[in-house]
C-alpha positions as CSV (number, residue, x, y, z in Angstrom):
1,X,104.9,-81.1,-8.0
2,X,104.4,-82.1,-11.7
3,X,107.5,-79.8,-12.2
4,X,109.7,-82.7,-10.0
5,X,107.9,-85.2,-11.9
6,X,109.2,-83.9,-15.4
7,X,112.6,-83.6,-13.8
8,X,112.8,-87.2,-12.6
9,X,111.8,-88.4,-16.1
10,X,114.3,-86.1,-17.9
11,X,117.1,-87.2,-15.1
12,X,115.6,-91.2,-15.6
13,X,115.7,-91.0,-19.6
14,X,119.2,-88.8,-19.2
15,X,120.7,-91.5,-17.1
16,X,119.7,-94.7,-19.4
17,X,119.8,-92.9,-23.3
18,X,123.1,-93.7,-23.2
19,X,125.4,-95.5,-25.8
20,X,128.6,-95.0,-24.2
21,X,130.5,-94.6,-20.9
22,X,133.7,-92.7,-20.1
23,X,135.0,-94.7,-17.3
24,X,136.9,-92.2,-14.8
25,X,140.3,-92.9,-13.0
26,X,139.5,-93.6,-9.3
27,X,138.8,-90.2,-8.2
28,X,137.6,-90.4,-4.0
29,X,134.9,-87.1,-5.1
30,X,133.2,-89.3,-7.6
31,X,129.5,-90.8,-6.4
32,X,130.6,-93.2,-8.9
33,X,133.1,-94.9,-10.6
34,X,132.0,-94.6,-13.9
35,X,130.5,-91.4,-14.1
36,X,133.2,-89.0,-14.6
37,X,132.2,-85.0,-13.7
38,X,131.7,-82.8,-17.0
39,X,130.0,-85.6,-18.9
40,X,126.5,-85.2,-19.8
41,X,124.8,-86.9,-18.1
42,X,126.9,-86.6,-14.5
43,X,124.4,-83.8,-13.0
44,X,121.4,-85.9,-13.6
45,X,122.9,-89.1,-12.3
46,X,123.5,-86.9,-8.8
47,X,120.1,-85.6,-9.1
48,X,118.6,-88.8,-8.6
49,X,121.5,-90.2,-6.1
50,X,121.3,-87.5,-4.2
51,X,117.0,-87.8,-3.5
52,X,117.7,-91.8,-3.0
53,X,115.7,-92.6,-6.0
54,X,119.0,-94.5,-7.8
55,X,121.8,-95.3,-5.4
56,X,123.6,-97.5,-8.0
57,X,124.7,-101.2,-8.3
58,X,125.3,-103.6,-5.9
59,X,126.9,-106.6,-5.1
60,X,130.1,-107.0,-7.3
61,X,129.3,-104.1,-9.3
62,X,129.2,-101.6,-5.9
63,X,130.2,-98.5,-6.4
64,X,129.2,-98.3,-10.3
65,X,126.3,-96.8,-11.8
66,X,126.4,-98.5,-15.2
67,X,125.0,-95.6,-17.1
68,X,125.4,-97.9,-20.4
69,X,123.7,-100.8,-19.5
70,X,119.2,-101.0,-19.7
71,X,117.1,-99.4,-16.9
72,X,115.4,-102.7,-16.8
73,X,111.6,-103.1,-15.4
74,X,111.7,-103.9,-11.7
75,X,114.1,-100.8,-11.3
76,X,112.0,-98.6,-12.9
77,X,109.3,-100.1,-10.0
78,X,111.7,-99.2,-7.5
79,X,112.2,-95.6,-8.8
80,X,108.9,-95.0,-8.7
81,X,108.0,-96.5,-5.6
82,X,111.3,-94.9,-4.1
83,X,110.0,-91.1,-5.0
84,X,106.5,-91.6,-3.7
85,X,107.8,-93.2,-0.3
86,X,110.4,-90.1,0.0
87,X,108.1,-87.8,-1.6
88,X,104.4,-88.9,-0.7
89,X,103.8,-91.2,2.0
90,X,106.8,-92.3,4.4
91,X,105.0,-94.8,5.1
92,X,105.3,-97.4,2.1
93,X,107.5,-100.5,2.9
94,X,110.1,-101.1,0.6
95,X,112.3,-103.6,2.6
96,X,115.2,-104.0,-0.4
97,X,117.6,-105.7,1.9
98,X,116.1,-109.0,0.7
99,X,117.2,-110.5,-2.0
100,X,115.0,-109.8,-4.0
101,X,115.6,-106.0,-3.8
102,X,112.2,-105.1,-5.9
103,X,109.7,-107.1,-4.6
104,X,107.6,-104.8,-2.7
105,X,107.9,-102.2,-5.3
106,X,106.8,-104.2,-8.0
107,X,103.9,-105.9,-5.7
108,X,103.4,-101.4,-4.8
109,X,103.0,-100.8,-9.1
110,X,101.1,-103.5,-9.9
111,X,98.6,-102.6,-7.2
112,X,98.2,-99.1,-8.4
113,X,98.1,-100.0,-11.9
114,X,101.1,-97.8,-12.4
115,X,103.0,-100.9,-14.0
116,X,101.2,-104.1,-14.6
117,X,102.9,-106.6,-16.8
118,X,102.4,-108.1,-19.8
119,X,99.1,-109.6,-21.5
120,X,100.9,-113.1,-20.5
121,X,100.6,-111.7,-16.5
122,X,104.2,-111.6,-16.5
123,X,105.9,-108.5,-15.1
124,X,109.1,-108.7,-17.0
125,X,111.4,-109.0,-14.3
126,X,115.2,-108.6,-16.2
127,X,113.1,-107.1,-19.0
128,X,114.5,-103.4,-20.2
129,X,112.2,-101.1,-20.2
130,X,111.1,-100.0,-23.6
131,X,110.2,-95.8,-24.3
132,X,106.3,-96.5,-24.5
133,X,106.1,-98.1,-21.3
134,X,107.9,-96.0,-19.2
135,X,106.1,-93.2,-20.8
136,X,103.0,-95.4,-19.5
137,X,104.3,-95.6,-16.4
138,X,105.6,-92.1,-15.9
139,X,102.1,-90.8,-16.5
140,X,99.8,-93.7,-14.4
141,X,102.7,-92.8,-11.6
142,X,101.5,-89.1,-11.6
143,X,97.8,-89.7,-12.5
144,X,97.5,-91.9,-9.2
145,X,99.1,-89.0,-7.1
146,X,97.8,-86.0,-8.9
147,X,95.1,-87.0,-11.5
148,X,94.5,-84.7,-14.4
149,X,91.7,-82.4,-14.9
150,X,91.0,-83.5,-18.1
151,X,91.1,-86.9,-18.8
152,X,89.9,-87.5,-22.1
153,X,91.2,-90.1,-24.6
154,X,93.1,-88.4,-27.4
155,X,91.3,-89.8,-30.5
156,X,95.0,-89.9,-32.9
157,X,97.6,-89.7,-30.4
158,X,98.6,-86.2,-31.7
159,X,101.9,-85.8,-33.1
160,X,102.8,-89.2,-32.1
161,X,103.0,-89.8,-35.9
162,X,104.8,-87.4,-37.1
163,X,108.2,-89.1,-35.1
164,X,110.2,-91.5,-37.5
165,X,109.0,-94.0,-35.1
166,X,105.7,-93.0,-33.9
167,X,104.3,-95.9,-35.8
168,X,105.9,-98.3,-33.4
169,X,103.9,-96.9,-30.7
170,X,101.0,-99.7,-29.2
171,X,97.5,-98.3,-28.8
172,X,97.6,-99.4,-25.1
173,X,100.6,-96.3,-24.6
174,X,99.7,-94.1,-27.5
175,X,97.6,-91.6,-25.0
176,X,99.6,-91.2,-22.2
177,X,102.8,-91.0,-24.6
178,X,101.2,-87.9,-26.6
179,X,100.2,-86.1,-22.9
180,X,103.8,-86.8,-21.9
């Protein structure tokens, strides 16, 4: 199970690391409209179409994927909540045919720690989703369904440092970031 764990992060971070989109032709084969086959990134969008964990935009933006644009907070909710309802329990409501699509998820990760918010108790609702917390979330996702033996703080985040950018890391994510 931690195996499809590691492969939804790598097809999550694969999907919204991008800084550019080749927009395709209209081509009827194509999930979407602007992920054109051969790009990198096309087989991990399909990976996570394909298990219903990201079915794409809606509304006037149907039928795109927007691989350029944020993975913003709420979706990353709904990802999460989306693989443990398909994966886990069946049994989790999700009900995104109201308007606001994300509600239950969100109300599902702040339950379950997985996501909380911010110090201010906001959620961050239109907020993208910076590295360090969906590293935090990505691990309190699999620690709530399969915790870790060993569960002990590490005392300097490990190599964390030794990235051009580890400084940036918050103590609150340093942890689960290094074990990621």
């Amino acid at each position: 199970m931690r195996k499809k764990i590691v492969a939804l992060l790598m097809a999550v971070v694969s999907c919204f690391s991008l800084g550019a989109t080749a927009f395709a032709a209209e081509n009827p084969e194509q999930t979407f409209k602007d992920v054109e086959a051969g790009t990198w990134y096309y087989e991990g969008v399909e990976y996570v179409n394909e298990r219903g964990l990201m079915t794409g935009m809606g509304g006037e933006d149907e039928g795109y994927f927007k691989p350029d644009e944020y993975l913003q907070r709420q979706d990353l909710a709904l990802i999460l909540a989306r693989y443990y309802q398909k994966n886990i329990n069946s049994d989790l409501d999700l009900d995104e045919t109201n308007e606001v699509y994300y509600a239950n998820a969100v109300a599902w990760v702040n339950k379950y720690n997985i996501m909380t918010g911010y110090s201010s108790g906001d959620f961050g609702i239109g907020d993208p989703i910076i590295r360090q917390d969906m590293c935090l979330a990505l691990y309190n996702h699999q620690e709530s369904i399969y915790p870790l033996a060993t569960a002990a703080v590490v005392p300097n985040y490990g190599l964390i440092h030794l990235f051009p950018d580890g400084y940036l890391v918050s103590s609150y994510a340093g942890n689960q970031m290094y074990r990621m």
